[in-house]
N, C-alpha and C positions, 0 to 999 in steps of 0.2 A: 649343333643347333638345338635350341631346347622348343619342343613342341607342344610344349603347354603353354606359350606365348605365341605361338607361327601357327597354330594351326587355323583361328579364326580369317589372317589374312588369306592364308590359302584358302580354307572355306570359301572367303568372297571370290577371290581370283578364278576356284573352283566353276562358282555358278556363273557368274559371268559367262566365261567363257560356254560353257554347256546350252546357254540362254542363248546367245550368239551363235553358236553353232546350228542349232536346232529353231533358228530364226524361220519364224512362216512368211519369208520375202516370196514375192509371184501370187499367193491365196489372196483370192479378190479380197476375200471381206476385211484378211487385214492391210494390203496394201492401202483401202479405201478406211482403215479406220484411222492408218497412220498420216492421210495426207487429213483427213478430219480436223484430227489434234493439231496438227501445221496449222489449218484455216482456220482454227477456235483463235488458236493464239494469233495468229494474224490479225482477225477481226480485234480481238480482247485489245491489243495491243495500240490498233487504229481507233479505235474509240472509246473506251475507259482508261487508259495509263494517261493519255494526255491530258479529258476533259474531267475525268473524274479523280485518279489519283492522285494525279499533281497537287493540285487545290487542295486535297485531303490532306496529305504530307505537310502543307504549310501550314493547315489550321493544327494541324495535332502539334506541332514545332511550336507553334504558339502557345497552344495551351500549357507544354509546359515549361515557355517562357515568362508570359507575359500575362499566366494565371495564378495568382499565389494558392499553394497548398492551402491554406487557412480558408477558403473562398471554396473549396473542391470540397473538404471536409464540412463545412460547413452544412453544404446543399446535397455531395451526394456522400458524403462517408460513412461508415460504420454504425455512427451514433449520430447520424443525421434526421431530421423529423422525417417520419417514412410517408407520412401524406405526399410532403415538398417532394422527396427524391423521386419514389416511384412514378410520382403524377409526370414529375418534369422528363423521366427516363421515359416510360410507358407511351408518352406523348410526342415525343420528339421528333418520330420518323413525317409526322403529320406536314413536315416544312421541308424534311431533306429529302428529297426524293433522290435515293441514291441506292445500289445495289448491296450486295453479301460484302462484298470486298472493299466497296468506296466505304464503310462503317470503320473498317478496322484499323485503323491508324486512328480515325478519333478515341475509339474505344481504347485502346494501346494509353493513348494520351490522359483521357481522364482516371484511368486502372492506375497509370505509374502515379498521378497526382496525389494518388489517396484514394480516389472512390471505392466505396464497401463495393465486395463481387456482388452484392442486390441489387443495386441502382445500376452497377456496371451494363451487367448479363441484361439487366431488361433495357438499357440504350443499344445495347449488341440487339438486341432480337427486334426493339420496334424502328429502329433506322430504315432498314429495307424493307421492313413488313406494312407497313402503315400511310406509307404517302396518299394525298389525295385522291390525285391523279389517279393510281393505280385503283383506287377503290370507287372511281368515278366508274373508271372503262372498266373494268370488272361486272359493274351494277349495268353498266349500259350494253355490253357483249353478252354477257353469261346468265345476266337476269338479277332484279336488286333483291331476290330472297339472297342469293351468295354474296353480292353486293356487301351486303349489312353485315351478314355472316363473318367474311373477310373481316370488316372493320371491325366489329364488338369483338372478336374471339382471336384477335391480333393485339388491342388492348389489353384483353384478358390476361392472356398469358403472358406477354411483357410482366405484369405483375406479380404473375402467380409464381411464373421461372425466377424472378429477379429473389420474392421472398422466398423459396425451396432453398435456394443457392444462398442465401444467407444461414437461413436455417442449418443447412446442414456444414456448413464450414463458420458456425456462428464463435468457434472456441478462436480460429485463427484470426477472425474479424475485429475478437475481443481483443487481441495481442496488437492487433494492429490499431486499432483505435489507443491502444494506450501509447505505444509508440510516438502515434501522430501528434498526441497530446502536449510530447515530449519539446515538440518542437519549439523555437522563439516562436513568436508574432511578430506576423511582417507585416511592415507599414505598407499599402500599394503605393506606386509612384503616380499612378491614374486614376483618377474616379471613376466607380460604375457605367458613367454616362459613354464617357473616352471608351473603353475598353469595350463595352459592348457595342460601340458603332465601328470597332475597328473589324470585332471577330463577326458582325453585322454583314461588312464589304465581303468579310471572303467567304461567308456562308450564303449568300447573296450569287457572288459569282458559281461558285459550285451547284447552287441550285438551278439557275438558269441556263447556263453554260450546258447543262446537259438534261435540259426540258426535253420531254419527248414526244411526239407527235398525236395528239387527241385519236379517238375513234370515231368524232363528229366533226361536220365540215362547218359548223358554226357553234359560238358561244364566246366564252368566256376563255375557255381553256388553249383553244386554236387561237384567239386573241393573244393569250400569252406566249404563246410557241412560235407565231410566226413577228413578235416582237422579241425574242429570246433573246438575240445578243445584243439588243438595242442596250437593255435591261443589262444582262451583261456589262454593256459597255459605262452604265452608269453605276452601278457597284465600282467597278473597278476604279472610273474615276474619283469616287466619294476614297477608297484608299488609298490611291493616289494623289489624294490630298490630306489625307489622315496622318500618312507617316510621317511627311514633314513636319507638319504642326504639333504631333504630340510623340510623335519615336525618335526625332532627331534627325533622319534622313535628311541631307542638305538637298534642296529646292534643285541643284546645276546634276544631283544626282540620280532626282526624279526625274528630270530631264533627259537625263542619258538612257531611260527605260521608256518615258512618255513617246516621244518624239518618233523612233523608230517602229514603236508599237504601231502608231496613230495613223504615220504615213502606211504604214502596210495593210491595216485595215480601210483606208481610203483606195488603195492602189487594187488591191484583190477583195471585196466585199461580199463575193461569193463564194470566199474561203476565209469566211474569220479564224478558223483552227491555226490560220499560220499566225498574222497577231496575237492570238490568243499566248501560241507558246512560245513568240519572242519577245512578247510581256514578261513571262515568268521566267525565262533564261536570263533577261535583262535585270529583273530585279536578283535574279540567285548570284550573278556575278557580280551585281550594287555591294548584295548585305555579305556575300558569305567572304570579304577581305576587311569587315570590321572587327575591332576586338569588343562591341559595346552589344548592348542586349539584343542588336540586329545581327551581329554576329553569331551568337548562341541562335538566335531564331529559325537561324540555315543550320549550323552544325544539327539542333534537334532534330528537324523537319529530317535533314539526308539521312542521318541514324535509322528513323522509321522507313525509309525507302529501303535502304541496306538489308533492313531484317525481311520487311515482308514482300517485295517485287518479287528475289528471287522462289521463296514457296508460291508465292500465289500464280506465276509462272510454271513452276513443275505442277503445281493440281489444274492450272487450264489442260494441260497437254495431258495427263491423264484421265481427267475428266471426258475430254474430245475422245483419245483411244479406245474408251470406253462405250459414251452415249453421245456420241458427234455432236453435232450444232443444230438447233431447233430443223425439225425438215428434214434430216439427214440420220443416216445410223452411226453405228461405232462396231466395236467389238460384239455390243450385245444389240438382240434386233429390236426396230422398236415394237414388232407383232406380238413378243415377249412381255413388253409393255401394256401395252392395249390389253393385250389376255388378261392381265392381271390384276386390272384395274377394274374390270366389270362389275355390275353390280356394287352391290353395300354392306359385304361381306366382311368380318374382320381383318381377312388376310387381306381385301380388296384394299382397304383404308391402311391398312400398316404397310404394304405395299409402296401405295402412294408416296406415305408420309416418310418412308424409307426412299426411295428411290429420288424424289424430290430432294431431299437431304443432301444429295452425292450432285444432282445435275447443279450446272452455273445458269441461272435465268439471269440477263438484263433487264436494268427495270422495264417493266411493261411486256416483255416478252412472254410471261407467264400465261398473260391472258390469252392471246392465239392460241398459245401451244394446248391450254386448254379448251379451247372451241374444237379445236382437231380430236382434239383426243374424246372430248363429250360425245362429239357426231361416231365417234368410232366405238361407242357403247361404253363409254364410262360412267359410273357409276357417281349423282351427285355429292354421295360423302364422302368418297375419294378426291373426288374434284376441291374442296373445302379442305381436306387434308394436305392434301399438294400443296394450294395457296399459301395455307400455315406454313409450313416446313420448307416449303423450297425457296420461295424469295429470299429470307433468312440462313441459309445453310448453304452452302455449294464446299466439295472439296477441297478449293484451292481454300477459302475461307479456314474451313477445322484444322488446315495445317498450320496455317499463321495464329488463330487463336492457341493451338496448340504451346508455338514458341512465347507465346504473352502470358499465358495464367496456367501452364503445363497440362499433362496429359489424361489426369484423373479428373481435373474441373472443365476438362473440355469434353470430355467422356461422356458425364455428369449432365451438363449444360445439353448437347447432341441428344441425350437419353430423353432428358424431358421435353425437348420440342417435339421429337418425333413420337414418343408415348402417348402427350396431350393433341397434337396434329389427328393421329390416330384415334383416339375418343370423342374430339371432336366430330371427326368426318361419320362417326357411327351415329352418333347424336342426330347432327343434321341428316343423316341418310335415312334413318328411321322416321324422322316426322317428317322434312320435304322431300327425301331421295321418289 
């Protein structure tokens, strides 16, 4: 046996085992951290894989079907005019209210298209950071000094990280913009108008489909929320009449997805989730037996499901083992937390900005967890550092960005939210803390 080859497998085999034997099974805190990570994924499972990934998957399937490269470089690549990109990346999140995870399969999509890691990184970072929503009930919970705060200094840095990240990998961005150059010019099949009312529908669905419930019992917002799948429901129709008319789907085939949808949603109306997802089974077994650009549309979309379900799956459950689900502990206590959040200290705010980074918030969950944690003596600029870093970052997240732009630009990308999170929360701690 030559053991200059065997020995890494034994090594694994080694620790494994050793891990397994010396398992802390019976000790409260970790039987309680392990049934945690069970409930994390549980939950994760029951209400973002359906309402939020799915939808994600098929819009990123899209983009890099029924997007021409020429169109992605155009607005966000390399040697794109950086008012247009940034503005339009920096901006983005302002419409998709979606969390760290529902971002990445688009981000995945416009990356593989062409787009410079500048315009990338900052639609990675202001996707979850920046919706309205969140920075309505933020201003209306926690007070509109952070309110604002949130807003401006999530804008900010969308653009400050997007250009850093160009800057500093600006030799490989040259390589790739001349590449891209390289390419023909393709003619689209669809006009501007077509193609944005298609990726219109399902950006549409995905944003309402998973509205989340206001902090006010009236307005504007609760107006939208308690019409949410109404809304829903007229997206989906406006593309289910798009496909036919401009992608080819045959009318007996929308049929075969409408029909069953419709009655289910008439039958259970107090369970749209089940419509919801034998709409999208319906349609996945339409497109994915064609060989025409609706076929590619599925084979893409399931690619990006393939790579990032299973990471972003193993980082809930280790995320959960770790800092459980809002309310609850994990491995580490949350009193540990609290402690070290106090005050407006450096280490208070890098703290934050670190530990925020690792936990998964749902959209909107940020903000309770931080009323809890303010009433328990935390420290305003800590507070303002969390918001930065955490809606934006969660473990399961840096592992899937990991497998999309590798381990030194996710490194890189991780360094600067949580360094500027951190600067920031001292900033504001110092004048409003």
């Amino acid at each position: 046996m030559n053991w200059k080859t065997e020995w890494k497998p034994l090594a694994i085999i080694v620790a494994v085992f050793l891990a397994t034997f010396y398992l802390p099974v019976g000790v409260p805190r970790f039987d309680n951290a392990v049934n945690e990570a069970l409930q994390l994924a549980r939950w994760y499972a029951q209400e973002h894989v359906l309402l939020c990934l799915i939808p994600a998957f098929f819009i990123a399937g899209a983009i890099g079907v029924f997007v021409s490269q020429n169109s992605v470089l155009k607005y966000l690549g390399p040697q794109a005019n950086k008012a247009c990109a940034y503005g339009v990346a920096s901006c983005s999140g302002s419409i998709m209210a979606v969390c760290s995870c529902t971002i990445l399969p688009l981000f995945a999509g416009i990356y593989r298209m062409g787009a410079g890691i500048g315009p990338a990184t900052a639609f990675l970072y202001s996707g979850p950071a920046i919706n309205i929503l969140a920075i309505v009930l933020t201003a209306q919970i926690l007070g509109p000094e952070l309110g604002i705060a949130r807003a401006v200094g999530a804008i900010f840095f969308a653009v400050v990280i997007g250009l850093i990240m160009h800057m500093l990998y600006r030799r490989e961005e040259a390589d790739k913009a001349a590449k891209m150059a390289e390419l023909p010019e393709e003619e689209p099949k669809r006009n501007l108008t077509q193609t944005g009312l298609y990726f219109m529908s399902m950006i549409g669905i995905l944003v309402f489909a998973n509205w989340g419930a206001p902090g006010e019992s009236t307005g504007i917002w609760l107006a939208v929320y308690s019409n949410k799948w109404l809304l829903t429901s007229l997206f989906a129709i406006g593309l289910a009449v798009i496909l036919p008319i401009w992608y080819g789907l045959p009318w007996s085939r929308m049929a075969m997805i409408a029909l069953p949808t419709t009655v289910l949603a008439l039958l259970f109306p107090h369970e749209p989730t089940i419509a919801f997802v034998v709409g999208f089974v319906g349609l996945s077994v339409v497109i994915s037996t064609r060989e025409d650009e609706l076929g590619q549309w599925f084979s893409s979309s399931w690619i990006f499901a393939k790579q990032i379900l299973p990471l972003l799956f193993i980082g809930v459950l280790i995320a959960g083992l770790l800092l459980g689900r809002p309310g609850a502990e994990g491995l580490v206590p949350s009193a540990w937390v609290s402690a070290a959040v106090g005050g407006n200290s450096l280490g208070a705010n890098f703290f934050a900005a670190f530990a925020g980074a690792f936990m998964y918030f749902a959209t909107l969950t940020e903000v309770p967890i931080l009323q809890g944690l303010l009433g328990s003596g935390m420290g305003k600029g800590p507070a303002l550092a969390l918001l930065l870093a955490g809606p934006a970052l969660s473990l399961p997240n840096m592992l899937v960005i990991r497998s999309i732009m590798g381990t030194q630009k996710t490194l890189v990308f991780v360094s600067l939210v949580v360094v500027m999170a951190t600067i920031s929360g001292m900033i504001y701690g110092h004048f409003w803390g």
